[in-house]
C-alpha positions as CSV (number, residue, x, y, z in Angstrom):
1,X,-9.4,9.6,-35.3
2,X,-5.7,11.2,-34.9
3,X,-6.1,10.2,-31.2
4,X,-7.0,6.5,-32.0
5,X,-3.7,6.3,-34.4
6,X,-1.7,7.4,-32.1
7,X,-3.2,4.8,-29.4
8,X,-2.6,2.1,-32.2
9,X,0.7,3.1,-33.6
10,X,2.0,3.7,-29.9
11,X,1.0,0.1,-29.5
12,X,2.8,-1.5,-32.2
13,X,6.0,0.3,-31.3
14,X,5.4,-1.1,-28.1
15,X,5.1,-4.6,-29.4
16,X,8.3,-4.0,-31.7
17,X,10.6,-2.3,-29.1
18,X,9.4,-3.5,-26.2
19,X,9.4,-1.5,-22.7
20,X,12.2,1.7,-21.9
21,X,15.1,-0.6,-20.7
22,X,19.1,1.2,-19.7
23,X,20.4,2.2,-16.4
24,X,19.2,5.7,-15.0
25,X,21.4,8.7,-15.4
26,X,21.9,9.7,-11.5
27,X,23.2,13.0,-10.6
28,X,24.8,14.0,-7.5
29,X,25.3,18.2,-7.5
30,X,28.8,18.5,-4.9
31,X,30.1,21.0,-3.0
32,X,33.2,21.5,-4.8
33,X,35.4,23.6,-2.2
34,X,34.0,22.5,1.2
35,X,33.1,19.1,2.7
36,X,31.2,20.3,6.2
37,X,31.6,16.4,7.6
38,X,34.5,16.0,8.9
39,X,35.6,19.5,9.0
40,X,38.4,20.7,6.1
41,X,37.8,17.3,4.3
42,X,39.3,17.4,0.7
43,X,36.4,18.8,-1.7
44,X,34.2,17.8,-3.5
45,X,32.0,16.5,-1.1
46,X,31.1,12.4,-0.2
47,X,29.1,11.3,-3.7
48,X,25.8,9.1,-3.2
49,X,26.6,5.4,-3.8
50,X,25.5,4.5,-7.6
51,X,25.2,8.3,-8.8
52,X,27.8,10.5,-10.7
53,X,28.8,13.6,-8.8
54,X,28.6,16.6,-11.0
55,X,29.7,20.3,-9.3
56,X,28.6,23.7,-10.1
57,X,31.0,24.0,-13.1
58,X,29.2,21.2,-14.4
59,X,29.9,18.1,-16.9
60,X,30.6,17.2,-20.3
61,X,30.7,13.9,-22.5
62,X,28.8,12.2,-20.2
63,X,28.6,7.8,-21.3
64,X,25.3,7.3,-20.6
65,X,22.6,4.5,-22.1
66,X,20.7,7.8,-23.2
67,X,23.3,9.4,-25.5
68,X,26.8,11.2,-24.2
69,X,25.5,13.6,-22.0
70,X,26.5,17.1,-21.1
71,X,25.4,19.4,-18.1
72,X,25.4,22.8,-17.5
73,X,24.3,25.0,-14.5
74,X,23.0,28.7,-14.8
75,X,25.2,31.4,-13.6
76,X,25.3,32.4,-10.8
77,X,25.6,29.7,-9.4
78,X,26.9,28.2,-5.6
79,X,26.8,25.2,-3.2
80,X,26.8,23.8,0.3
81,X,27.4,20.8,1.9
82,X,25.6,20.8,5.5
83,X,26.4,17.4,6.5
84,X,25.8,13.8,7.0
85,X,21.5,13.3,6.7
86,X,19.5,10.5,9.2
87,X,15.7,9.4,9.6
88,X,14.3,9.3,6.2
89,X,16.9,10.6,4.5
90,X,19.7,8.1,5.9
91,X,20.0,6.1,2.5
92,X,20.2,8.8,0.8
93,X,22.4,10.4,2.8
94,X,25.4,11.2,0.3
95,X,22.7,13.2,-1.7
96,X,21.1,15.0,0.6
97,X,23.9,16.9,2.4
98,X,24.8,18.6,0.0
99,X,23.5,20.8,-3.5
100,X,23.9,23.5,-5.8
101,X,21.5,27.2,-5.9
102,X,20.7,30.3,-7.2
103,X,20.0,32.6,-4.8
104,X,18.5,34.7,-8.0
105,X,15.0,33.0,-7.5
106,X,15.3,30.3,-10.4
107,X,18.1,27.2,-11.8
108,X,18.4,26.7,-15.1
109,X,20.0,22.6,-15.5
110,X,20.9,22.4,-19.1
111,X,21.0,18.3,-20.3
112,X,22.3,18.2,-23.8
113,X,23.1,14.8,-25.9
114,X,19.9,13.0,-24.9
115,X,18.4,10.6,-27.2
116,X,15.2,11.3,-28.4
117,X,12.9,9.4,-26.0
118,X,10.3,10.3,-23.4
119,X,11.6,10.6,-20.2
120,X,10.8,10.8,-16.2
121,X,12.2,13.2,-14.3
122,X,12.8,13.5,-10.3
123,X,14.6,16.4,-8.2
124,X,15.3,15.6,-4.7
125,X,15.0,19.3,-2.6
126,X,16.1,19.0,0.5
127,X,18.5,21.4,3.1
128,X,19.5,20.3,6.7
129,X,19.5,23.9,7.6
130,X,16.9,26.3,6.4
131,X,13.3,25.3,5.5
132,X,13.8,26.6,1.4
133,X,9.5,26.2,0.9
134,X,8.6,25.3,-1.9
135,X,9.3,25.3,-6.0
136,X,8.1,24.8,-9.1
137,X,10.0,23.0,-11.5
138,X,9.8,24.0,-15.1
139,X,10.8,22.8,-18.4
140,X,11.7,23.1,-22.1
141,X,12.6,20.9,-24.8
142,X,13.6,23.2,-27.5
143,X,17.0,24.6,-25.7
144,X,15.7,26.9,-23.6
145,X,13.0,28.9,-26.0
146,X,10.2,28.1,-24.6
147,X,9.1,26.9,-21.3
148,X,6.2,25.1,-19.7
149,X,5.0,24.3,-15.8
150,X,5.9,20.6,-15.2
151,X,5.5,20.2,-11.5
152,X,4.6,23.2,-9.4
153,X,4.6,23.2,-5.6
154,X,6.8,21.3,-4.8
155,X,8.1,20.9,-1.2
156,X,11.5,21.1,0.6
157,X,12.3,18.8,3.1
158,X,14.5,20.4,5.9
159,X,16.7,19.2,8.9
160,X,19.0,16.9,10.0
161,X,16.4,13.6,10.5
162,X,13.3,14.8,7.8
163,X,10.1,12.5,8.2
164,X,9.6,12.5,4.2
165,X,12.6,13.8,1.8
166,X,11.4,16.8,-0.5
167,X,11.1,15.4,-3.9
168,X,9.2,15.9,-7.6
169,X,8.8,13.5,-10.5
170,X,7.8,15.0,-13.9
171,X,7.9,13.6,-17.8
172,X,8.9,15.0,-20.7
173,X,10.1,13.9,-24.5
174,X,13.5,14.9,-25.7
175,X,13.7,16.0,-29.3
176,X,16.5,15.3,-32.2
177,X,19.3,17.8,-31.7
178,X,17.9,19.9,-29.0
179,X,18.8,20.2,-25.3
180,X,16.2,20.0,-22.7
181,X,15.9,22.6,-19.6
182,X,14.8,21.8,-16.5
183,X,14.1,24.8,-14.7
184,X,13.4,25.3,-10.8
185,X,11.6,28.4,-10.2
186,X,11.0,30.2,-6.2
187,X,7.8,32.1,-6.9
188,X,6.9,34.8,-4.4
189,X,5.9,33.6,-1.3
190,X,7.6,30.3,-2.2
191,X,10.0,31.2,1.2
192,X,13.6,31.8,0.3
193,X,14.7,33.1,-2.8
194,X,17.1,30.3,-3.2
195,X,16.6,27.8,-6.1
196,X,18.3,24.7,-4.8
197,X,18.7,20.8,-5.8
198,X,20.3,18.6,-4.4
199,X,20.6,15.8,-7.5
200,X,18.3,14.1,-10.2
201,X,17.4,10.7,-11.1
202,X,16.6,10.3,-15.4
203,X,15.2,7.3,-16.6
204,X,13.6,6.3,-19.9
205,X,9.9,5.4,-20.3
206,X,8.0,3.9,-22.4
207,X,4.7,6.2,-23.0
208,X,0.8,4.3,-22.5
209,X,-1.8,4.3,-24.9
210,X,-3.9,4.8,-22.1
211,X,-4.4,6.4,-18.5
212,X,-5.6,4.6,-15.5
213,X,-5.5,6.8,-12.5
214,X,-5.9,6.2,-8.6
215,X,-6.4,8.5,-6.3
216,X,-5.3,8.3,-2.9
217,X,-3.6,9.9,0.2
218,X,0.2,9.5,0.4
219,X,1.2,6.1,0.8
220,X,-1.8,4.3,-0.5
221,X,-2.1,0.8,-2.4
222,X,-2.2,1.4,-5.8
223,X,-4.5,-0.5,-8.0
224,X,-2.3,-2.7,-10.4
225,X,-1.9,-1.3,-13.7
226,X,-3.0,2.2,-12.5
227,X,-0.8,5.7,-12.1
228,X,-0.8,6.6,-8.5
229,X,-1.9,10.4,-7.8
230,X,-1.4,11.1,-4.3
231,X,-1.5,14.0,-1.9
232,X,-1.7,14.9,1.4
233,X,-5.0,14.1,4.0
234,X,-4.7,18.2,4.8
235,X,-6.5,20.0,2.4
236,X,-4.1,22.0,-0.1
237,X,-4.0,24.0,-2.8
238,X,-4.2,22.6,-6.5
239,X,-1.6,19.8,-7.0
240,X,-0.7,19.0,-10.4
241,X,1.3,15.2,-11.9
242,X,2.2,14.5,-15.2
243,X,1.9,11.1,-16.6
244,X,3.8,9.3,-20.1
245,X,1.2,8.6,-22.3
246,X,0.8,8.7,-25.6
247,X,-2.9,10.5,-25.2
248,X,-0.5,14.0,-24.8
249,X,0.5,15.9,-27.3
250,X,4.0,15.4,-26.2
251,X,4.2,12.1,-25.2
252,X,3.0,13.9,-21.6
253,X,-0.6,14.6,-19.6
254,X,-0.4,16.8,-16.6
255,X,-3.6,16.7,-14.5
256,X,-4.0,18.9,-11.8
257,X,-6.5,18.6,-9.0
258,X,-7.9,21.6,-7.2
259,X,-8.1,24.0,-5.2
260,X,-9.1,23.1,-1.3
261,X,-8.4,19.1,-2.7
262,X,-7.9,16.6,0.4
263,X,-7.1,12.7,0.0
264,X,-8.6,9.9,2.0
265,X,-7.3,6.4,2.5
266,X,-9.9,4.1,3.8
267,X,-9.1,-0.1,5.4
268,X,-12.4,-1.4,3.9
269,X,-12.3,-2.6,0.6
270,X,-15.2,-2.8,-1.5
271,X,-16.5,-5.9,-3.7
272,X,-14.9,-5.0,-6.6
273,X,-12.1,-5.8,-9.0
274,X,-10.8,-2.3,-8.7
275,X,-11.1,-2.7,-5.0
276,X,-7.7,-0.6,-4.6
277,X,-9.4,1.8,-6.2
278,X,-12.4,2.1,-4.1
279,X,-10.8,2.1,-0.9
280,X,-9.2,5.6,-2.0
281,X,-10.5,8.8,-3.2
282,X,-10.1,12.8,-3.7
283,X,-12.3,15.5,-2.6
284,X,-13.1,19.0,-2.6
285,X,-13.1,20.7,1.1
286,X,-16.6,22.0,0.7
287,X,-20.1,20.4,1.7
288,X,-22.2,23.6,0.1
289,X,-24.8,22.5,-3.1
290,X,-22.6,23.2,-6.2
291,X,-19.1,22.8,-4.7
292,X,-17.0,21.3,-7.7
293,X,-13.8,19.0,-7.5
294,X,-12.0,20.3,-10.9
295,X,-9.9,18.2,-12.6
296,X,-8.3,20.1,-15.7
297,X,-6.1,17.6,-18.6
298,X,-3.3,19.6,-19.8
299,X,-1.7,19.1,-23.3
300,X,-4.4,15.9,-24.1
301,X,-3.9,15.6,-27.9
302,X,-6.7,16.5,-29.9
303,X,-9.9,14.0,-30.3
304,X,-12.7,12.0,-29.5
305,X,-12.1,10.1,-25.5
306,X,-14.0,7.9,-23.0
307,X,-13.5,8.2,-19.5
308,X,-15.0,5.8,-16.7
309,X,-14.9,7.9,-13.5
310,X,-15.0,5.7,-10.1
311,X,-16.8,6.7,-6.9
312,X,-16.7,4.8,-3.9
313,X,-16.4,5.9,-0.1
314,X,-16.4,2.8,1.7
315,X,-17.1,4.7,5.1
316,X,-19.5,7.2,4.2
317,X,-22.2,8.2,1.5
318,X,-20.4,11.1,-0.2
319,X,-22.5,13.2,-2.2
320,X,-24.2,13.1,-5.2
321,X,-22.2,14.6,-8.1
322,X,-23.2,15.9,-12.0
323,X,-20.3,16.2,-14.5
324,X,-19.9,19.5,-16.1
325,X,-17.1,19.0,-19.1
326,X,-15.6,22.7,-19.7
327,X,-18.6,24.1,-17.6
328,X,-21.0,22.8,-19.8
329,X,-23.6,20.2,-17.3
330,X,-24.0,17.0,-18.4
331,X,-27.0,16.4,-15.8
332,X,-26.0,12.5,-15.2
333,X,-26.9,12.6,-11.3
334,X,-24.3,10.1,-10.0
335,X,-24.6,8.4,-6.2
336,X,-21.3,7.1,-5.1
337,X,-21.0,4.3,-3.7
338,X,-20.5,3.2,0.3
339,X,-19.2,-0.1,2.4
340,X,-18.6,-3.2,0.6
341,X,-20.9,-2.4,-2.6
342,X,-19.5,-3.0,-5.9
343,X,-18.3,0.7,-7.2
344,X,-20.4,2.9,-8.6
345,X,-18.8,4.0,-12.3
346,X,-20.1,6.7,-15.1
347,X,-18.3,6.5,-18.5
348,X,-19.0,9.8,-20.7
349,X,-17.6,11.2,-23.6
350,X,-16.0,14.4,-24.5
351,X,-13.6,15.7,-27.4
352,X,-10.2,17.6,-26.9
353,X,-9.5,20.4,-29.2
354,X,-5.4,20.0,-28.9
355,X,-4.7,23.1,-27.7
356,X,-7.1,24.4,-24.8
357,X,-7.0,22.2,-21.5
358,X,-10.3,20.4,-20.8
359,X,-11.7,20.9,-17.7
360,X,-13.9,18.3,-16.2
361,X,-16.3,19.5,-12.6
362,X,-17.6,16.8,-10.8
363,X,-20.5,19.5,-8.7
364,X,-22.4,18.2,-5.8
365,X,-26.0,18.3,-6.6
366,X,-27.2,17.5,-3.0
367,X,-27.0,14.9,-0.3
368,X,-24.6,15.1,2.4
369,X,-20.9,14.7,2.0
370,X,-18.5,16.2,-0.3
371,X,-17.9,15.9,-4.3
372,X,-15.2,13.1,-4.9
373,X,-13.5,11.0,-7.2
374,X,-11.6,7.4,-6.6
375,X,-10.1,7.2,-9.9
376,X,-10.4,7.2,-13.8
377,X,-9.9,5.0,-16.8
378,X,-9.1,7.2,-19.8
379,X,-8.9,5.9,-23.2
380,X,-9.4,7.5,-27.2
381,X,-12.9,6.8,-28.3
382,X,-14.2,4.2,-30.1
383,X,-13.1,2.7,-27.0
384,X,-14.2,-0.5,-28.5
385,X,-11.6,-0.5,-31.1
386,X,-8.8,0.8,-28.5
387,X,-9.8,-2.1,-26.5
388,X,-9.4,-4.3,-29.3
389,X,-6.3,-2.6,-30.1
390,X,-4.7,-3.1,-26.9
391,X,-5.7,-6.4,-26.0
392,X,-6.8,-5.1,-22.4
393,X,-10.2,-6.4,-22.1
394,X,-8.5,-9.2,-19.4
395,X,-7.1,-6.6,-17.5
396,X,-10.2,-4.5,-17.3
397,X,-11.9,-7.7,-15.9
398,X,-15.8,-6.3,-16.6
399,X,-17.3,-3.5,-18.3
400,X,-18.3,-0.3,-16.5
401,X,-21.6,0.0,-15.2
402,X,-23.1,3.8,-15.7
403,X,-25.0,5.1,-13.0
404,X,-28.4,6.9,-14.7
């Protein structure tokens, strides 16, 4: 019942104040004593068109459509500019080149004076010279007291002319009268000890009483009206997003995907309204009987929800999967569908406790292929009264078929 309020209460806010609307707060971190392009240049270093630049010693007062904003960088503290950055990174050139680091293995960025509001968050990583890795990006919401995991993983880009520029996007929701902390964190084995970023984008969202979700490798179409979750076609380690939605505890879901996960990106679409959906999918690297694709919810406040799970390979006939919600089987026996057929969906039911994660296996029974999973519609149970609620029975176009 506390979930459907929220759904409902979330919704007339939305009505009332309609969507997130002001102009981003966009950081530039400059080298502030050496410009590498053209040599002995006056300091600080060239500023990205449209962003603010922002050195090591940080800002205060701050104008921003999201309170007067102040910034502050953990000691110690230093920067770099390497130079002018082409290929991918070419627009966002005046970023790139240069940033601030730790070398001390994490970065505290300290944002004071934000509204209360839920935000989206996204660090560009990148260094011309030296492959950094990887990082995890961490955050808190109560000045610093108490931290959690928003975004781990996340690559550098490296080079002169990078394919793909290192980046991570994250949400969180900033409280009355206490700064947030954005922390990025080298693990070991991460690569270098430095803790580097180059600059942040901030903009204001407006949280969904709801979660659609499409999976897909990078670059996919996303089905309208869904949350992309993408990753790479080579199979990786558990990869974790976080979504605004007002089905978190804070205003925030993280859902992380793993371990061995792939993505696939198919041409053919299938029959479908959700054809976007169906043309994409996840998928545990393992063909043996009981291999599991685990998707764990993080922070999903606590109550009574629906999901419609989508399954559709429109290549091949992946295999068929049960549902085990936090390892207890649900014995449901579900045969994805192939080709042009109309997707094969299962809608269950589980609860959330508010505090633990719920962890949901999709395990191969048998057949050939691998355990999978095109996408999700998530919603607070009744779902009949959130549809009504929400007014999205036009968008949804049809109701789930299970598969028994």
């Amino acid at each position: 019942m506390l979930a459907i309020l929220r759904v409902i209460t979330a919704f007339a806010l939305m009505l009332v104040l309609g969507s997130a609307a002001g102009a981003a707060l966009m950081i530039d971190f400059n080298d502030n004593d050496q410009v590498a392009n053209p040599p002995g240049g006056s300091p600080p270093s060239p500023t990205q068109a449209g962003f603010t630049s922002v050195t090591q010693t940080g800002i205060a007062g701050l104008a921003t459509d999201f309170g007067t904003v102040n910034i502050a960088l953990s000691t110690p503290v230093d920067d770099r500019d390497r130079g002018a950055v082409g290929n991918a990174g070419a627009a966002l050139s005046g970023l790139l080149r240069d940033f601030v680091f730790s070398s001390s293995s994490a970065l505290n960025i300290t944002i004071g004076g934000l509204l209360p509001n839920t935000y989206q968050f996204t660090g560009y990583l990148h260094d011309n010279n030296v492959d950094q890795g990887w990082a995890d990006f961490a955050t808190s919401v109560d000045g610093g007291s108490s931290f959690k995991t928003a975004l781990p993983n996340v690559s550098y880009s490296t080079g002169s002319s990078p394919a793909t520029v290192g980046h991570g996007s994250f949400h969180f929701t900033a409280q009355e009268g206490s700064a947030v902390v954005v922390r990025l964190v080298k693990p070991t084995g991460s690569g270098t000890n430095n803790a580097l970023i180059n600059g942040f984008v901030i903009d204001a969202v407006t949280p969904k009483p709801f979660l659609y979700v499409d999976f897909g490798a990078t670059g996919q179409q996303v089905q309208s009206g869904f949350e992309e979750f993408s990753g790479s076609t080579s199979i990786t380690s558990a990869l974790t997003r976080s979504f605004a939605t007002m089905l978190g505890s804070d205003n925030t879901l993280s859902l992380t995907l793993g371990t061995n996960v792939g993505f696939r990106t198919r041409t053919t679409a299938p029959n479908d309204p959700f054809s976007d959906v169906g043309k994409e999918f996840a998928y545990a690297n393992s063909t043996a009987e009981g291999a599991k694709l685990t998707l764990t919810l993080s922070h999903l406040a606590e109550g009574p929800y629906s999901m419609t799970a989508f399954f559709h390979d429109p290549d091949y006939q992946q295999a068929t999967v049960d549902i085990d919600i936090d390892g207890v089987p649900q014995e449901f026996s579900i045969v994805p569908s192939t080709g042009t057929s109309p997707i094969t969906t299962h809608t269950f039911t589980f609860r959330a406790d508010g505090l633990n994660d719920t962890v949901i296996d999709f395990r191969k029974l048998g057949g050939n292929g691998y355990p999978m999973l095109s996408g999700f519609i998530l919603v607070p149970e009744p779902s009949s009264l959130v549809l009504l609620a929400l007014g999205i029975a036009g968008l949804l176009g049809r109701r789930p078929k299970q598969s028994l």
